[in-house]
Every structure is written in C-alpha cells, then in structure tokens.
matplotlib code that plots the C-alpha trace (Angstrom):
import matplotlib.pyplot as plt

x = [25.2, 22.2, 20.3, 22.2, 21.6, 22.0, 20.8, 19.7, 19.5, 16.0, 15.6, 16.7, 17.1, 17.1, 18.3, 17.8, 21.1, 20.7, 20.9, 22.4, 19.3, 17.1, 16.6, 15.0, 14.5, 15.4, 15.0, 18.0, 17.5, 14.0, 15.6, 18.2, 15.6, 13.5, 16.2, 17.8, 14.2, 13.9, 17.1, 16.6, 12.5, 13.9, 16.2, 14.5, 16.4, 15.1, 11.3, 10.9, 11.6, 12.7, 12.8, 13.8, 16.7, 19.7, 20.2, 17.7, 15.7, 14.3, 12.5, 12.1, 11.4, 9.7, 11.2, 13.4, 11.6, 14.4, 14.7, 10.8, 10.9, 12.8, 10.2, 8.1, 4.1, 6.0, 8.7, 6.7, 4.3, 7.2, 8.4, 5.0, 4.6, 8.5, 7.6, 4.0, 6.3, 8.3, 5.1, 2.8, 6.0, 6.6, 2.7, 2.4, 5.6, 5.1, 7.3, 6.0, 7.5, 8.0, 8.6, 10.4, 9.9, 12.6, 11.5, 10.0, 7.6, 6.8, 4.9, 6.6, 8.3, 4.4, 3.6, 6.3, 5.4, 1.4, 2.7, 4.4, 2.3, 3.0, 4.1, 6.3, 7.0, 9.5, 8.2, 9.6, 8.0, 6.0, 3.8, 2.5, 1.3, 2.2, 2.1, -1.0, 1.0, 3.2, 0.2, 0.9, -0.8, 0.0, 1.4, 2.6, -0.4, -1.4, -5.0, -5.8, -3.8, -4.6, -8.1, -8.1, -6.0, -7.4, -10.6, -11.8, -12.5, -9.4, -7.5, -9.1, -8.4, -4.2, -4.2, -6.0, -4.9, -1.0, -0.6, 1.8, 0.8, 3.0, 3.4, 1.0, -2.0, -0.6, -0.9, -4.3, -6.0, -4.4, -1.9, 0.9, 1.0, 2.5, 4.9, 8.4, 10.9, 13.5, 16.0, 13.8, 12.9, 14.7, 14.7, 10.5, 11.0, 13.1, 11.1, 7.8, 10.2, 11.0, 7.2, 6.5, 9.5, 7.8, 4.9, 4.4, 5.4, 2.8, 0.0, 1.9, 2.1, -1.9, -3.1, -1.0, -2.7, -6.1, -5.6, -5.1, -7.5, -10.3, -9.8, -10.5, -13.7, -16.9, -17.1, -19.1, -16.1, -13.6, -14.8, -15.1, -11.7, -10.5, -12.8, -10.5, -6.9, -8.0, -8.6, -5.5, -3.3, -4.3, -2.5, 1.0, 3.5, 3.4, -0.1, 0.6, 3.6, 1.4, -1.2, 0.6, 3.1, -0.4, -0.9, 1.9, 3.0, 5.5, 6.9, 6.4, 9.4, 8.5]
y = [-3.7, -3.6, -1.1, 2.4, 5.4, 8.6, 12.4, 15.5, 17.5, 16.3, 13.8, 10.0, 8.5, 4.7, 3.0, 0.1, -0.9, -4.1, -2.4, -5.5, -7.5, -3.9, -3.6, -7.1, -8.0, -11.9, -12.5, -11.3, -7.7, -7.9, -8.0, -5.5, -3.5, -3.7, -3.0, -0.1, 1.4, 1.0, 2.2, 5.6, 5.7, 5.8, 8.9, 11.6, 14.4, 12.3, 14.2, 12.6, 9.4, 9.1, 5.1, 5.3, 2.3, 2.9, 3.1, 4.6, 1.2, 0.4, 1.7, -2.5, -5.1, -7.5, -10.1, -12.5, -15.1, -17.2, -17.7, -18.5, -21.2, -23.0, -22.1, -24.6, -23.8, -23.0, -20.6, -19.0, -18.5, -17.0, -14.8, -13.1, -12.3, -11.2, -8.4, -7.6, -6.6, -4.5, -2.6, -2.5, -0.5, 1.8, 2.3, 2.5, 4.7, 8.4, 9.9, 10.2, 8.0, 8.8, 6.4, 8.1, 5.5, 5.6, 2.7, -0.4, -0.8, -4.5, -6.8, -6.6, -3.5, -1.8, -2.9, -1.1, 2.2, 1.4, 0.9, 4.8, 8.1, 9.6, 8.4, 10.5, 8.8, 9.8, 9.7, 6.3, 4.8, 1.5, -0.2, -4.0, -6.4, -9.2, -12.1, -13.8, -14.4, -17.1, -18.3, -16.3, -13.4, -10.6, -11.5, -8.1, -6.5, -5.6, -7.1, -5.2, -1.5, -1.4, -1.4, 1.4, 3.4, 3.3, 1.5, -1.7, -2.0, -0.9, -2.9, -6.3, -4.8, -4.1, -7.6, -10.1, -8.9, -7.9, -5.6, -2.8, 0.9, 3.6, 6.7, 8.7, 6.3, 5.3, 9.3, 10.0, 6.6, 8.3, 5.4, 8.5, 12.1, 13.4, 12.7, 14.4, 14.1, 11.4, 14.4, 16.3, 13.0, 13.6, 17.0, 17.2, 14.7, 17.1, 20.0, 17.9, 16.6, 20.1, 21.6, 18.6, 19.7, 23.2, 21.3, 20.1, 16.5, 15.6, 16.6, 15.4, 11.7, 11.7, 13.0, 9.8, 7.9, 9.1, 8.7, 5.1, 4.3, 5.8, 2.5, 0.3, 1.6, 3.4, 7.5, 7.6, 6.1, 7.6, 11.0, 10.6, 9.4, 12.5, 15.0, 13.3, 13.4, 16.9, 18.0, 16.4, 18.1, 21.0, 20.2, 19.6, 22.7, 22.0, 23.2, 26.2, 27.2, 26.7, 29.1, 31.7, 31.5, 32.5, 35.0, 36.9, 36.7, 34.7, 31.3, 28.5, 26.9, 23.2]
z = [4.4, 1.7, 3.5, 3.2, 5.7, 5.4, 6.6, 5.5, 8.4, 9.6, 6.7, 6.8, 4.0, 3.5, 0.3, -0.3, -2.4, -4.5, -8.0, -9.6, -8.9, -9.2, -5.5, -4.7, -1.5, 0.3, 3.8, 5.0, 3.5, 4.9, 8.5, 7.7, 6.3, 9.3, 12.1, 10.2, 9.9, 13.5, 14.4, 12.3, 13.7, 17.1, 16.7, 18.1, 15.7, 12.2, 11.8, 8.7, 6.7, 2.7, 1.3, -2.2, -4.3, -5.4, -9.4, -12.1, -12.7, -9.5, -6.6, -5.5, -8.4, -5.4, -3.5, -4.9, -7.0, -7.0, -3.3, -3.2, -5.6, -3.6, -0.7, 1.1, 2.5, 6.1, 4.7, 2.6, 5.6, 7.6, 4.3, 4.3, 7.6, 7.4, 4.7, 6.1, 9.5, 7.3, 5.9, 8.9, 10.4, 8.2, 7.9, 12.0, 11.7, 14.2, 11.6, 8.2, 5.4, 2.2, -1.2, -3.6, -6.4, -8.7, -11.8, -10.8, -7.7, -8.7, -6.1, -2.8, -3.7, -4.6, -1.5, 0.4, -1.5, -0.6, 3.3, 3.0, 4.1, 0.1, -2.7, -5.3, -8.4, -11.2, -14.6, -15.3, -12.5, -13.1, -10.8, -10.7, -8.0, -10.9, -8.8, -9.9, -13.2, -11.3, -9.3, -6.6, -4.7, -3.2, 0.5, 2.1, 2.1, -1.3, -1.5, 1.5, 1.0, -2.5, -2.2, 0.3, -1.1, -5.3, -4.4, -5.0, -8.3, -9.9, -7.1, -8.6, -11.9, -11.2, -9.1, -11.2, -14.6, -13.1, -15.3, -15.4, -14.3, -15.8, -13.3, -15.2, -14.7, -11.2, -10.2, -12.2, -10.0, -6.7, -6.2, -6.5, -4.8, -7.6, -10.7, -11.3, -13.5, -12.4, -12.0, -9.6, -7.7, -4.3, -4.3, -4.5, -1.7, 0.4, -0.3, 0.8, 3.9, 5.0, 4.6, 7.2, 9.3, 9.5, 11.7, 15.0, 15.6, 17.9, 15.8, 13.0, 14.5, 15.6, 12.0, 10.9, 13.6, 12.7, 9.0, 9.4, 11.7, 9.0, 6.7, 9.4, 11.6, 11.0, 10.6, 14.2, 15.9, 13.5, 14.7, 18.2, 18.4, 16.7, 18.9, 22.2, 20.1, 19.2, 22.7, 24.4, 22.5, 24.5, 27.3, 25.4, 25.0, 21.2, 20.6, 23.2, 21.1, 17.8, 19.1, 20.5, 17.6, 15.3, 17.7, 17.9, 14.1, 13.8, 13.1, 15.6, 17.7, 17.9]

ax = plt.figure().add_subplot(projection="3d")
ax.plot(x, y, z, "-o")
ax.set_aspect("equal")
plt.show()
C-alpha cells in the first residue's frame, strides 16, 4: 500500500508514501489514492480530512514523468482524466480537506493542493505547474483552479513561465492559508482540523458547496442558491441545536 491511513480522533490523515521517488504519483497510486479517499470520506466518525507525503522533501513532486514518456495520445487522455477524478473528489468532498504541503507541490501534486479547501504550507514548501517546460500542460486541473484561486494573471504568469513559487510568495498571492515552520506543520493542521470539528457538519458541507459553486455562476444565482441552503437548514436538528446552544450559553452538541 502507497496510500497510508491513519486517525486522529476526528482527523484522517492520508499520506501518500512514495518518498524514494518524493511522493510521485503513476496510475496505480492514482486509483489507490482515489479508493482510499473514498473509503475514509464515507466514514461517518472522520469530520475532517488531512493529505500531506511522507518525508521532508515532498508534499507530491507530480506524476511520474517516466511512466508518461512512454504514454501514447489515448493513455495520456485516460491519465488526465484519472488525476482530474482524484481532484474533482477531494474538491466535491462534504468533509473539508486539508493539504499540508510538506516540500515540493510540483505539477500534479500543485494541483492536488489547489483541489483541497486550505492550503498550509511549511516554510520549505515550493510550488510549480512546470509542465510547459517538457511541452506539456497542466492536465489535472491546474489552468482552470489556478486562475480562480490567485487570478488570472499570475496563473498565466506561474504556468507559462513554470517557474518555482517559494511558500512565502505562494502565501503572499493567496495560493497558501498560511506558512509554518516544517516542525509545526501537522500540528497547525490539527489545530485548524479541530476548530472545524467545533462546527456543524451540515452547514459545514453547504458552505463548501456554496464556496465552489461561486467560481462557476453569476452573483444573482450564486445568492439565491445560498438564500434556499440557508433556509433549509432550518428544519435540521443541527441548526436547532446551534441556536439554542447560543441561547442558553453554552457549547453546541452536534
């Protein structure tokens, strides 16, 4: 097994455990990676989500360029829509999911961290979508996350040049949450985990939902969507525990 479980209480944690090859990801980890990430979404104690790679030197140096030089125009078709999958469910993903970017986020491995809710990045973090410099592009969903989340200017600026983006510029151009010694890494991540916990899961999974749906419709129907979410979770005991929590003083049960 490449893709390592473990919990925290409420926290899973998935490493991904390639540190020979700093965390790089073939087709086979991609499917591991994907049914162990289902398998810990669908546990109803799990409230929130860590992905992080095992060593100091990488979060996930990309996929594996060795495997795709040997790809044809039909496998590499497949391999894109393998890791896109992979990224569109984290990004879809009820629970929120955290990257804890330990080292190098390069190409496939930024665009894991860009699928994630928040991104926490130790200070020897380094980002790239480098492709362009083997005449590739981005195929997991970098030209299209990217952009949304930094804007598009810089995002042409990071993809066409592929240049490297050191933790303090990633977190300065919003690409990170927030920057923390590599030490501190996975603790920040816990403490951010268990301020989540603290909340109520429904309202926690339709924020995520409403979140995303703002990068792809207008503000009209971005609003009206939330007015409805809003109002249905009225009639869930959640809300009614929230509320009368506030009232009364004291700390919610959810």
């Amino acid at each position: 097994m490449v893709i390592k479980i473990s919990k925290n209480k409420q926290i899973g944690i998935l490493t991904i455990n390639r540190p020979d090859s700093l965390n790089a990801m073939n087709r086979e980890v991609l499917l591991e990676f994907i049914n162990e990430l289902k398998k810990i979404q669908s546990e109803k104690d799990i409230r929130v989500i860590i992905i992080t790679g095992s060593g100091e030197k990488a979060f996930i140096a990309g996929a594996d360029i060795k495997l795709m030089q040997k790809m044809n125009r039909e496998e590499a078709f497949d391999f894109a829509n393998l890791g896109q999958e992979l990224a569109n469910l984290i990004e879809k993903s009820d629970k929120p999911v955290i990257a804890a970017v330990n080292g190098y986020a390069l190409g496939g491995g930024c665009e894991i961290a860009l699928s994630c809710h928040l991104r926490i990045a130790s200070d020897n973090a380094v980002f790239a979508q480098p492709e362009v410099k083997i005449g590739l592009l981005p195929g997991w969903g970098g030209t299209q996350r990217l952009p949304r989340i930094i804007g598009r200017g810089l995002a042409n600026e990071i993809i066409l040049t592929g240049r490297n983006v050191l933790a303090k510029e990633a977190l300065d151009m919003d690409l990170v949450n927030k920057v923390v010694p590599q030490e501190e890494l996975m603790s920040t991540c816990f403490d951010i985990a268990n301020m989540i916990i603290k909340n109520s899961p429904n309202a926690i999974a339709e924020s995520i939902k409403l979140v995303r749906l703002a990068a792809g419709t207008n503000l009209e129907k971005g609003l009206s969507k939330e007015a409805k979410l809003f109002s249905e979770l009225f009639d869930t005991e959640e809300t009614a525990e929230g509320l009368t929590a506030f009232v009364e003083k004291r700390p919610p049960k959810f």
